[in-house]
Residue frames as a rotation matrix with the C-alpha (Angstrom) as fourth column:
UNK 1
-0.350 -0.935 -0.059 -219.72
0.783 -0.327 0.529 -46.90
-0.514 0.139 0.847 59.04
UNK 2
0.555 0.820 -0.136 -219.58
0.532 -0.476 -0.701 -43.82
-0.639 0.317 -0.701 57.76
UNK 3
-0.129 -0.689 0.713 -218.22
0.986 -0.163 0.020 -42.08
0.102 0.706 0.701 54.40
UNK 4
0.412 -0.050 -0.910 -217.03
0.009 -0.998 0.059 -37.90
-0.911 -0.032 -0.411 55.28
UNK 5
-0.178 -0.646 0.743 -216.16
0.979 -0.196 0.064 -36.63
0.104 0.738 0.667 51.43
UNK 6
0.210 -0.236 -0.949 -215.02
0.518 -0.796 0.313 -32.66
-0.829 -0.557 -0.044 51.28
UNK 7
0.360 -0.094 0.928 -214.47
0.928 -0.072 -0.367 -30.78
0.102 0.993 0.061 48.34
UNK 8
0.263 -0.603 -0.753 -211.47
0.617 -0.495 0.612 -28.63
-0.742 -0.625 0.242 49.78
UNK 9
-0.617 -0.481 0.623 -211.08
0.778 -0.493 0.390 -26.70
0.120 0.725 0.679 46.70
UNK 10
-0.128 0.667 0.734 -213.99
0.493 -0.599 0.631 -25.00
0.861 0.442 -0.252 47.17
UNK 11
0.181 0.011 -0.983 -213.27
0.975 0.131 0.181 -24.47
0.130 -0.991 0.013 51.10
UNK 12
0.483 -0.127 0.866 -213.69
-0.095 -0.991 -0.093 -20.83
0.870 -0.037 -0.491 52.50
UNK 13
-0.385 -0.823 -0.418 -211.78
0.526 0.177 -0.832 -21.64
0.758 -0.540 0.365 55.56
UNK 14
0.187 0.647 0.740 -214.79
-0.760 -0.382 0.526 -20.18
0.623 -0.660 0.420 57.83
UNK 15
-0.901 -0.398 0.174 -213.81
-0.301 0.283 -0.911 -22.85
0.313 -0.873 -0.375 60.74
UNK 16
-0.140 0.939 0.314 -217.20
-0.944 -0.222 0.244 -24.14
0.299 -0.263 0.918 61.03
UNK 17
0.712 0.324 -0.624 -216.79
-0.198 0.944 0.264 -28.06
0.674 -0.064 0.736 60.87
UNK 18
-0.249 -0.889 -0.385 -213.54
0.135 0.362 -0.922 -27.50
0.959 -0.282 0.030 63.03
UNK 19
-0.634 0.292 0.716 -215.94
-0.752 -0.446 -0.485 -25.82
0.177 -0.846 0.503 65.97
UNK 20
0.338 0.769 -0.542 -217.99
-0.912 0.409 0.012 -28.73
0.231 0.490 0.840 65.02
UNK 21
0.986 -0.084 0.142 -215.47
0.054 0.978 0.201 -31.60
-0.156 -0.191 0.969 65.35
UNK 22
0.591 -0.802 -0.085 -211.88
-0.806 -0.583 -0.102 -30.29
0.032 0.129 -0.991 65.93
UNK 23
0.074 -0.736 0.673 -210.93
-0.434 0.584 0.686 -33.89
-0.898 -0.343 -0.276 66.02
UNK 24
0.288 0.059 0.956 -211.84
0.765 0.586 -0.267 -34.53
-0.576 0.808 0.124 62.29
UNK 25
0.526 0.086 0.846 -211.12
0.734 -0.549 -0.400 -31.27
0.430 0.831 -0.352 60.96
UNK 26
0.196 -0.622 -0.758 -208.47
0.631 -0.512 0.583 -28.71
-0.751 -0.592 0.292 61.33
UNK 27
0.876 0.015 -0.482 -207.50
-0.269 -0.815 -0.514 -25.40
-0.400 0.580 -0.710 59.43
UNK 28
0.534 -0.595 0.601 -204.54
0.812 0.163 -0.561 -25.51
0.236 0.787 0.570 57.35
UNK 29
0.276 -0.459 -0.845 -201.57
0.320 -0.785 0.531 -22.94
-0.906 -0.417 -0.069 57.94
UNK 30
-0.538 -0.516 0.667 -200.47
0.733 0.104 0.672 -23.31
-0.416 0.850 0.323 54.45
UNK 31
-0.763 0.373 0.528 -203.88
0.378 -0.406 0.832 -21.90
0.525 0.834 0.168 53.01
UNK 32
-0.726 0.681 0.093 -206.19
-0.578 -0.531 -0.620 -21.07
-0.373 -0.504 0.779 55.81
UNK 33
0.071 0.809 -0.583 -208.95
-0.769 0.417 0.485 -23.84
0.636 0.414 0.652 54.17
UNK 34
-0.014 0.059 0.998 -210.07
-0.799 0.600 -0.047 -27.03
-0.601 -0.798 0.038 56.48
UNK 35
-0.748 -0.489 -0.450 -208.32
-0.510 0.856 -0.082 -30.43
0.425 0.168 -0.889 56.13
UNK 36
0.640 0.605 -0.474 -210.31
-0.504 0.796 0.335 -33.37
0.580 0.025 0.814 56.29
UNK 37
-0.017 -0.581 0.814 -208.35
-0.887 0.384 0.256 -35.14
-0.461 -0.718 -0.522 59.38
UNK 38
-0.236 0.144 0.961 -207.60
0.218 0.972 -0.092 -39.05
-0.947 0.188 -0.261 57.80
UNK 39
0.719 0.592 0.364 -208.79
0.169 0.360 -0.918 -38.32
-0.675 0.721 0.158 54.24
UNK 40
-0.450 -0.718 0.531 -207.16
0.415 0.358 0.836 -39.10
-0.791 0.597 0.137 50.96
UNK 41
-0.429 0.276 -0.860 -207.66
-0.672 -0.734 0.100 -37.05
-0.603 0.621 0.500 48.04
UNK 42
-0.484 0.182 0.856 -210.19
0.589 0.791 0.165 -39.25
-0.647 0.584 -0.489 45.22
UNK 43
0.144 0.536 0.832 -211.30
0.971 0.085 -0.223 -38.02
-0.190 0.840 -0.508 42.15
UNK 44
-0.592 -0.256 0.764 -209.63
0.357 -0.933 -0.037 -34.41
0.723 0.251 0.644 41.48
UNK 45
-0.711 -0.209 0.671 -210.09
-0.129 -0.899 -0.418 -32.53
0.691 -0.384 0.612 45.01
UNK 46
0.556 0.798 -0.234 -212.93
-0.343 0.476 0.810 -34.71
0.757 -0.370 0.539 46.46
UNK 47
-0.717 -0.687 -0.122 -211.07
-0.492 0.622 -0.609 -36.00
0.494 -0.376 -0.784 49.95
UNK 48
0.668 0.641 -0.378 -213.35
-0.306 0.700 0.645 -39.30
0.678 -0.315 0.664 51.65
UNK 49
-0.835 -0.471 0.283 -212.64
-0.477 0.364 -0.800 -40.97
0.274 -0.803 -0.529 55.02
UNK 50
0.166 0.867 -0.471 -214.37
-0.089 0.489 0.868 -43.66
0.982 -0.102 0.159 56.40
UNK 51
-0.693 -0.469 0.548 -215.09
-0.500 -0.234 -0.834 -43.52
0.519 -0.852 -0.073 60.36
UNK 52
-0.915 0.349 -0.205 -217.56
0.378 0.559 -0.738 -44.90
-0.143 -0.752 -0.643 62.79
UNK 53
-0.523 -0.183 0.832 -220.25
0.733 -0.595 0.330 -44.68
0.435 0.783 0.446 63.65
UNK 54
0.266 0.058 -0.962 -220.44
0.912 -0.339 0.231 -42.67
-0.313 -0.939 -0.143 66.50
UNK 55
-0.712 -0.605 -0.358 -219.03
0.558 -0.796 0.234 -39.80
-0.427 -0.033 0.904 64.48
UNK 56
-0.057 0.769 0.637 -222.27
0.873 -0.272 0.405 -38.94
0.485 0.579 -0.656 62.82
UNK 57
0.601 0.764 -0.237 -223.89
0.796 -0.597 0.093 -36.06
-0.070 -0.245 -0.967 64.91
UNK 58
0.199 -0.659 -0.726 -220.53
0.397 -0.623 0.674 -34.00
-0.896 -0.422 0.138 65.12
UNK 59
-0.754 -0.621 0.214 -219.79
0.341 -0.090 0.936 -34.35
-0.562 0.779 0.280 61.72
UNK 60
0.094 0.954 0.285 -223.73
0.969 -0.153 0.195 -33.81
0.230 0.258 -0.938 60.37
UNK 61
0.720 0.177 -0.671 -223.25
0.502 -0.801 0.328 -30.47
-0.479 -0.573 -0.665 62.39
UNK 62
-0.333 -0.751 -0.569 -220.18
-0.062 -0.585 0.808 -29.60
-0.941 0.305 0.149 60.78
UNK 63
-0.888 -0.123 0.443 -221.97
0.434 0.090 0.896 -30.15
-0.150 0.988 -0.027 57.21
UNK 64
0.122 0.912 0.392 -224.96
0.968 -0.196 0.155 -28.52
0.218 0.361 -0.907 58.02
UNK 65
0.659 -0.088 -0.747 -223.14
0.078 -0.980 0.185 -25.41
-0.748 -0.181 -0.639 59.42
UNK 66
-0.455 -0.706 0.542 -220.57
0.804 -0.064 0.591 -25.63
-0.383 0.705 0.597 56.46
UNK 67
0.080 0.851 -0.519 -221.84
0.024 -0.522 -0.853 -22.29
-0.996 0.056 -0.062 54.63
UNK 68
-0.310 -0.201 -0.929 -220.74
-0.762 -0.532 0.369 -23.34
-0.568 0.823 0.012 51.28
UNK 69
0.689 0.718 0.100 -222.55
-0.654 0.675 -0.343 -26.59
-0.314 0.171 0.934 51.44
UNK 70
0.113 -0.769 -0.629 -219.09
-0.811 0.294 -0.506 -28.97
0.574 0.567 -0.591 50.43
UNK 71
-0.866 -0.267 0.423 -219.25
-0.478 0.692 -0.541 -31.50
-0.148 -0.671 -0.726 53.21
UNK 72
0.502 0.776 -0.381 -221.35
-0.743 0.612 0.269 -34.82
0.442 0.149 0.885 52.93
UNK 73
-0.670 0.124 0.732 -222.48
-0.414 0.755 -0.508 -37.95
-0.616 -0.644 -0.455 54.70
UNK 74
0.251 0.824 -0.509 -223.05
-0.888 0.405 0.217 -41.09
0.384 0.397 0.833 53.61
UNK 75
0.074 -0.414 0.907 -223.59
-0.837 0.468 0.282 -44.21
-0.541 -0.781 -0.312 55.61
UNK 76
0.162 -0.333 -0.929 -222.13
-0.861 0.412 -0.298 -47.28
0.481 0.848 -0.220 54.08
């Protein structure tokens, strides 16, 4: 298994992890910043989902192209 946490406050809405994995991540109309798909907000603005793990390589890509560094993987 794996734990995706985000730290959407700091999100520039640059659409990288959604080109990345448009099934875990999706832009926001409200604000234009990318939604963790499935996650739940923990610890003031931190959202976490736990997923398979088959989702690794998409999601790895979508935190190593992040350019503000705010995605993270950790298997669990």
């Amino acid at each position: 298994m794996i734990r995706i946490i985000h730290q959407r406050a700091k999100c520039i809405g640059c659409n990288a992890c959604v080109e990345a994995a448009d099934y875990r991540w999706r832009v926001s109309h409200k604000d234009g910043k990318c939604t963790l798909v499935g996650g739940k907000e923990r610890n003031g603005g931190f959202y976490t989902v736990v997923v398979d793990d088959h989702e690794w390589d998409e999601n790895e890509l979508a935190a190593n192209n992040c350019p503000v560094k705010i995605i993270k993987l950790h298997r669990i």
